[in-house]
C-alpha positions in Angstrom: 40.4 103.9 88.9 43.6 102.4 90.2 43.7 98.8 90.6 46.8 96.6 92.2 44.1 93.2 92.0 41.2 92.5 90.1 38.4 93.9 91.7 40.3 95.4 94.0 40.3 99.6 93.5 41.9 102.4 95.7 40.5 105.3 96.7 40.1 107.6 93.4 41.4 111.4 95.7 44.0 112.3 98.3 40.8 114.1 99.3 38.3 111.2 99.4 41.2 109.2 101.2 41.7 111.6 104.1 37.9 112.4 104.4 36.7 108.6 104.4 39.8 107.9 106.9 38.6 111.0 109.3 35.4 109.6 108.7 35.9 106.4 110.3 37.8 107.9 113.5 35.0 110.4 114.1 32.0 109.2 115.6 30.6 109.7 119.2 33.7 109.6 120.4 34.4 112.8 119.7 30.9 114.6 120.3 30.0 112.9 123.2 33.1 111.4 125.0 35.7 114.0 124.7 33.4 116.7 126.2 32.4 114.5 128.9 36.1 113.3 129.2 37.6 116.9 129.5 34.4 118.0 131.6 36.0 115.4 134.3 39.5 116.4 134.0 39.3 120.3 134.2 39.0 121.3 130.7 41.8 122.6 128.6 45.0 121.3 130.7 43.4 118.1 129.8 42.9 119.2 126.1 46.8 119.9 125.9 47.6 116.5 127.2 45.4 114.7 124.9 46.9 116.4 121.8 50.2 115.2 123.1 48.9 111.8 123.3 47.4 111.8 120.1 51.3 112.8 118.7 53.2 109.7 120.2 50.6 107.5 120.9 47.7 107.7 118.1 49.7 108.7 115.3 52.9 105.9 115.7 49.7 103.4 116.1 47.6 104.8 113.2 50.7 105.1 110.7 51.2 101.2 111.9 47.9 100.3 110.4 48.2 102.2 107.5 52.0 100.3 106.7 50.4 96.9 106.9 46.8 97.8 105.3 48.7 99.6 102.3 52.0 97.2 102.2 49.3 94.1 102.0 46.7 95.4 99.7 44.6 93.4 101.3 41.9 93.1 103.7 43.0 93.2 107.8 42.6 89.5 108.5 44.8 88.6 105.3 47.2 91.9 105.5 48.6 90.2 108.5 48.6 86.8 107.2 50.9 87.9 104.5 53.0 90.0 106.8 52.9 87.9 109.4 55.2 85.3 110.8 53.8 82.7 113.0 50.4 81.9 113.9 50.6 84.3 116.5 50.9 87.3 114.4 48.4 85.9 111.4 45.9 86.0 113.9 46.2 89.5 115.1 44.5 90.7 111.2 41.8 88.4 112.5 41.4 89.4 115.6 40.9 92.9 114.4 38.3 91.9 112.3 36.3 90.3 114.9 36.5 93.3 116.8 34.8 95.5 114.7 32.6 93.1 114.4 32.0 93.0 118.0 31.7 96.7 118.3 29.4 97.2 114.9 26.8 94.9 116.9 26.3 97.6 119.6 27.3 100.8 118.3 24.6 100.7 115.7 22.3 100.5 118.8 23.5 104.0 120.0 23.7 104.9 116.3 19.7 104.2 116.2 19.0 106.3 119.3 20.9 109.4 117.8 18.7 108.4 114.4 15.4 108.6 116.7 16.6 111.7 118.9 17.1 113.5 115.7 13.2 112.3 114.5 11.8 113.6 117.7 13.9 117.1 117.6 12.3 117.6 114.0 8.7 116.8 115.3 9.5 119.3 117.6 9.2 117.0 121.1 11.4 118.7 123.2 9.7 122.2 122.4 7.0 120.5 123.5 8.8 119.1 126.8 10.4 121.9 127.6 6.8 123.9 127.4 5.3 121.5 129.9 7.9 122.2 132.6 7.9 118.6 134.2 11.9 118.2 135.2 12.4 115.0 134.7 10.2 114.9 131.1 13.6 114.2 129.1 14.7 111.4 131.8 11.4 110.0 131.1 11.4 110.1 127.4 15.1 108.7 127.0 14.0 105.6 129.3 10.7 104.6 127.6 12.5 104.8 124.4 15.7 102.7 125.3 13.4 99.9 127.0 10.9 99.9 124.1 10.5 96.2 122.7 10.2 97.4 118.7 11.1 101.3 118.5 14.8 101.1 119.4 15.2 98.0 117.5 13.4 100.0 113.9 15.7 102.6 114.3 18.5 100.5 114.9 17.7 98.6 111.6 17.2 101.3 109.3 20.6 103.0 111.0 22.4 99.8 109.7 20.7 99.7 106.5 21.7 103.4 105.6 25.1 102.4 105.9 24.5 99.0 103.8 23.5 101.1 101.1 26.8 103.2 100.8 28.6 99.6 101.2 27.4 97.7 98.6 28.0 100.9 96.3 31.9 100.0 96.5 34.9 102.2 97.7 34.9 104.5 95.0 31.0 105.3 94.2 30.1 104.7 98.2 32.5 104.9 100.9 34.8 107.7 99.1 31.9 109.6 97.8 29.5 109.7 100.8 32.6 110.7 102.8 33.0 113.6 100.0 29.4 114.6 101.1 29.2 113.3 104.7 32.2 115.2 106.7 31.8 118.7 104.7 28.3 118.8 106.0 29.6 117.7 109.4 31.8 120.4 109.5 29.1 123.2 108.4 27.0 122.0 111.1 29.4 122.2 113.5 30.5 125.5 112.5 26.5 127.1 112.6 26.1 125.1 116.0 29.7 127.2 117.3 28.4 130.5 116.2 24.8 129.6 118.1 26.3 128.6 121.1 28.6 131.8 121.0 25.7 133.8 121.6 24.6 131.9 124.3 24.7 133.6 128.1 27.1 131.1 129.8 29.4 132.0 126.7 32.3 133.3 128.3 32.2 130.7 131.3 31.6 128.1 128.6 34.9 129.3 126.9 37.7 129.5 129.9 36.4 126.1 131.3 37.6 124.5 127.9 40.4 126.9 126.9 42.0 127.9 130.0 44.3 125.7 131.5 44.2 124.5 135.7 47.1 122.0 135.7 46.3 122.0 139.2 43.5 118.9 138.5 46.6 117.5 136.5 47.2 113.6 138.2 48.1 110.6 136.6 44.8 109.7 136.1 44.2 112.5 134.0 47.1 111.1 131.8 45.8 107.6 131.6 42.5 109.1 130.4 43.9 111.0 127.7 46.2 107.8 126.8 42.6 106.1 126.6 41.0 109.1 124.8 43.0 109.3 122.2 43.5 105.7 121.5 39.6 105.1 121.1 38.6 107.8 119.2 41.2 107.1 116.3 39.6 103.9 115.7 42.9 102.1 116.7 42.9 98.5 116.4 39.0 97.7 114.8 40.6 96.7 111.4 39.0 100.1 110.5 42.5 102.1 109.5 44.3 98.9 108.3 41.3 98.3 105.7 41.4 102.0 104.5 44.7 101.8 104.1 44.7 98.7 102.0 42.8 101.5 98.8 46.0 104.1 99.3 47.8 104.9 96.1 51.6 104.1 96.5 52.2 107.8 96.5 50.3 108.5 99.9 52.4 109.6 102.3 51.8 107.8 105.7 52.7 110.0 108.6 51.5 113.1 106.7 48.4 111.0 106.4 47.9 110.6 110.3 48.8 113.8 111.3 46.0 115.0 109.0 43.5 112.6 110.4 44.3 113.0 113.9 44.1 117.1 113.2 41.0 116.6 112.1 39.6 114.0 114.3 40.9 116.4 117.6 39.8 119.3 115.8 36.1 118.1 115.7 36.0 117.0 119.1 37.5 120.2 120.6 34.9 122.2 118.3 31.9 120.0 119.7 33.4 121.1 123.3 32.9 124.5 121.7 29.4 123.8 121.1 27.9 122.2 124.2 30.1 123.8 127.3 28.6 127.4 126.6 25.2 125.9 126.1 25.8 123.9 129.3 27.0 126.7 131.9 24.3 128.9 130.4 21.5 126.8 131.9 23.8 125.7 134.8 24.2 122.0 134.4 27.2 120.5 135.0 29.8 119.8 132.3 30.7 116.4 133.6 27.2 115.3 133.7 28.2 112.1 132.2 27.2 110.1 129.1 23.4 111.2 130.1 25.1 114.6 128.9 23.7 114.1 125.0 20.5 111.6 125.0 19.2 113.7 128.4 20.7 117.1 129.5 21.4 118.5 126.1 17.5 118.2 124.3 16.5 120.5 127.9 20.1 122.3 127.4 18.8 123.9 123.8 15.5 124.7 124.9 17.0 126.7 127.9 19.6 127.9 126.3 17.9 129.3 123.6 14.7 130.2 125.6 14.6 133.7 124.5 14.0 132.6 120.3 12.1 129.1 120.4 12.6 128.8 116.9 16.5 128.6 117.4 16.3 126.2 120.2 14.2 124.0 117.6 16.8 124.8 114.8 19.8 124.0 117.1 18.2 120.8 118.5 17.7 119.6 115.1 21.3 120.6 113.8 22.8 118.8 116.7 21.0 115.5 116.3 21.6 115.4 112.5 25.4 115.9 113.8 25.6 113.0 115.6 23.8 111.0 112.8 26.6 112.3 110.0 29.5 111.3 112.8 27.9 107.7 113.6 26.9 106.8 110.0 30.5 107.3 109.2 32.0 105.4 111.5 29.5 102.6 111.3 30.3 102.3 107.7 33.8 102.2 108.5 33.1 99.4 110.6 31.3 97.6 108.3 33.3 97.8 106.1 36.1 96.0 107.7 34.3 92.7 108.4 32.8 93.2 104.2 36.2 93.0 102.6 37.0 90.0 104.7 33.8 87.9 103.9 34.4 89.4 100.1 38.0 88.2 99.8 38.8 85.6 102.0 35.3 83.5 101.7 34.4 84.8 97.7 31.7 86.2 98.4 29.9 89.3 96.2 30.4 92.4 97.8 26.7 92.4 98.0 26.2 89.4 99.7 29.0 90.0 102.0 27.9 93.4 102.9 23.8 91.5 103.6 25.6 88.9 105.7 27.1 91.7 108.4 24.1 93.5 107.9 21.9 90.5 108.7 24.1 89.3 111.6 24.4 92.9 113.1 20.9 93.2 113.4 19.9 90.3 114.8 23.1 90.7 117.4 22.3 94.5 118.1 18.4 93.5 118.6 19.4 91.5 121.3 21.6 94.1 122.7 18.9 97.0 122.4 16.4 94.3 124.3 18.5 93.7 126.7 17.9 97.3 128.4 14.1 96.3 128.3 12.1 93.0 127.9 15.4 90.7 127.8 17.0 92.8 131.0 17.0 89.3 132.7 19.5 88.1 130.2 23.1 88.5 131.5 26.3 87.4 130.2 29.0 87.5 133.1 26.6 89.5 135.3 26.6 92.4 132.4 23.5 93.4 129.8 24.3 92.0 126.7 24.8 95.9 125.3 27.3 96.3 128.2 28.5 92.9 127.9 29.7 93.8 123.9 30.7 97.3 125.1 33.1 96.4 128.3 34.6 93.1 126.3 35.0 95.2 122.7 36.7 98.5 124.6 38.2 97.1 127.7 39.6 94.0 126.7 39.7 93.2 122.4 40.6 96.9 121.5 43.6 97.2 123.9 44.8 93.7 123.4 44.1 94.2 119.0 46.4 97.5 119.8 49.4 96.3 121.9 50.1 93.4 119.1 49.9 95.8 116.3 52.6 98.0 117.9 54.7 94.8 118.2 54.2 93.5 115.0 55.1 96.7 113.2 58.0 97.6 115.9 59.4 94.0 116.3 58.5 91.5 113.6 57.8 93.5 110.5 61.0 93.9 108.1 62.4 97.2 108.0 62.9 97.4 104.5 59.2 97.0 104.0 58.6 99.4 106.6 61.0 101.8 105.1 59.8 101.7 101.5 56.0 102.2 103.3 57.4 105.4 104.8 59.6 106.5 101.8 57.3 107.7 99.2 60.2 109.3 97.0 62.1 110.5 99.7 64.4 108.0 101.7 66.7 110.7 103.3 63.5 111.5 105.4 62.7 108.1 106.6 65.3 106.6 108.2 65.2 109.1 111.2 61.4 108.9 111.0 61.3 105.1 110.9 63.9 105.2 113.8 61.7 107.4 116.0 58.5 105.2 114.9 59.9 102.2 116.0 61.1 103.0 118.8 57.7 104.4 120.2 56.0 101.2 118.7 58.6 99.0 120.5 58.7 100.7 124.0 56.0 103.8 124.7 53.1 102.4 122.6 52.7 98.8 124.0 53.2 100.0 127.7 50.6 103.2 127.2 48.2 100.6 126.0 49.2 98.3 128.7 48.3 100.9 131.2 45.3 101.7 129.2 44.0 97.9 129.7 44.8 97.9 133.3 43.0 100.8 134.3 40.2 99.8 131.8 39.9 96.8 134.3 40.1 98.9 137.4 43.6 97.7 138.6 45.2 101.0 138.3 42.7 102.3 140.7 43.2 99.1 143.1 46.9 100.2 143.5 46.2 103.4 143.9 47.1 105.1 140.4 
């Protein structure tokens, strides 16, 4: 085990790195949101706009993160003390931190329903609903469970204590090695549930909708979505990359690194489009049904889909769910990770005891954000649900403000000779011209994409007619 710090270890693989990195920028993000996101914007001329993105927006931010995480060797909040110049840009590490936090209290809400969902596809529940033909039966059973006072808040619980476990068990023996088992078994399922939904009727619909390109339903909206798309689902700006990056080797080479996360990360979401849009046009619902798509179309989706062999629909239903479990868990521990190595280094704490402390808090935070959809409805915080309060403020406004002062920090106010030697690796006569092209997308495209991204978060863009 390589160690730059006493008690301080990097990742032990090139292949552990990249998978636990993936890891933490795959999540629901790319199962649920990108299908819903390219069902909106007309499928694959969407798809081709969001991979551009993902080049000059996602991957200048990402390799960002992963110059200050790795330069630092520290966690987020003190990687960018050390770099840092000016309270201003000591903060920003901080800021991040908090952030994650933030979005840790109500993700693992969401993380608990895909944990439940999965329970009731192996207890075979929508077999059962789909048998009693009532239409609005998966409506029904989504709503009773959100606004349940204990079940959400159980599943929510043992969600966060699944990935507790792997946190306490360190980088090498937990995060590196449950990513080792974690995304290989993501991918397998994702592959079985492809060749399933292949053989589905609305197959070939399913298949031009997402592959075939209309750059008709091409506006500017449809580029400020991908801009958003692409920055969320990298896990830009939640101290998640920057801490990952803090257990590289020195011999990791950065932008090599973010293309091969951002591969990966696109390549999952366009193979869960691959998986639910055949499904969806078989049984003739509509493929931009919403976020309602995965917790309340897709359980009746299987069962239609698959009508013919009730046994598959029962198989695929249970395949899926476990899916989304593997893709949350990874990003959850990710994410708790982050605010760990914090509490660990910058207040002395244990691992364990740090790693119990955002365990603790989370759950007592996300209970009150699961309640809030039923006995605690009454309870708003700036007219919002505390669940939508932590999901508008974390994704509107901290993410997009955590992201436009990276990009200015690493453009503007970070030396160039540490950036250089970051980007190096052994071979200088390739970085300058890299460095020169990263800059200049962190000085000027990055901070005004993400500036757009904010306003339209906001609805301002739409106000002025954009």
């Amino acid at each position: 085990m390589n160690k730059d710090s006493i008690g301080r270890a990097d990742f032990a693989s090139k292949v552990g790195m990249i998978l636990a990195t993936a890891g933490s920028a795959v999540g629901l993000g790319n199962i649920w949101r990108f299908p819903v996101t390219t069902g909106n914007n007309g499928g694959a001329a969407f798809i081709l706009i969001y991979i551009l993105c993902v080049i000059i927006l996602g991957v200048p931010l990402m390799t960002s993160e992963f110059v200050v995480g790795r330069q630092a060797h520290s966690n987020t909040a003190e990687a960018f003390r050390k770099l840092g110049k000016g309270a201003l840009w000591k903060n920003v590490g901080v800021f991040g931190v908090i952030t994650g936090w933030f979005i840790l209290c109500y993700y693992i809400v969401v993380s608990g329903w895909t944990l439940s969902y999965l329970v009731e596809a192996v207890r075979g529940t929508f077999t059962q609903l789909a048998r009693s033909g009532e239409g609005k039966a998966y409506e029904e059973l989504f709503t009773g469970f959100v606004t349940d006072p204990y079940l959400p808040v159980i599943y929510m619980a043992v969600f966060m204590l699944m990935s507790h476990y792997v946190i306490v068990r360190g980088v090498k023996n937990g995060i590196e090695r449950f990513s080792k088992i974690l995304m290989p078994m993501l991918f397998i399922l994702l592959l079985l549930l492809m060749v399933c939904s292949l053989f589905t009727s609305g197959a070939q619909e399913g298949l031009t909708f997402l592959l075939q390109p209309d750059f008709s339903k091409i506006t500017f909206r449809t580029v400020l979505e991908a801009m958003g798309q692409a920055f969320y689902s990298l896990s830009i700006a939640m101290g998640c990359i920057c801490t990952y990056a803090s257990y590289f080797g020195r011999d990791v080479r950065l932008v090599n690194t973010a293309f091969k996360v951002s591969t990966i990360d696109t390549l999952i979401a366009i193979m869960a489009g691959v998986i639910i849009f055949p499904a969806v046009f078989s049984t003739g619902i509509r493929p931009d049904a919403g976020a309602s798509l995965v917790f309340i179309a897709l359980p009746g989706v299987f069962q239609q889909a698959f009508s013919g062999i009730p046994m598959l629909s029962y198989v695929v239903s249970v395949m899926f769910y476990f899916l989304l479990v593997l893709a949350t868990l990874t990003s959850v521990i990710s994410l708790q990770e982050v605010v760990t190595a914090w509490l660990s280094e910058d207040f002395k704490l244990g691992r364990g005891r740090a790693a119990t402390v955002v365990t603790v808090t989370c759950i007592v935070v996300g209970s009150l954000c699961s309640l809030s959809m039923g006995p605690l409805a009454h309870l708003k915080i700036m007219g919002r649900s505390m669940f939508d309060f932590f999901d508008f403020f974390s994704g509107q406004l901290m993410l997009p403000i955590g992201g436009f002062f990276t990009a200015l920090f690493v453009g503007w106010k970070l030396e160039r000779t540490l950036l250089w030697q970051q980007l190096a690796c052994g071979q200088p006569h390739e970085t300058h011209l890299l460095a020169r092209i990263l800059i200049c997308l962190l000085r000027y495209f990055v901070p005004l994409a993400i500036l757009m991204i904010f306003l339209s978060g906001l609805g301002v863009m739409q106000v002025i007619g954009l």
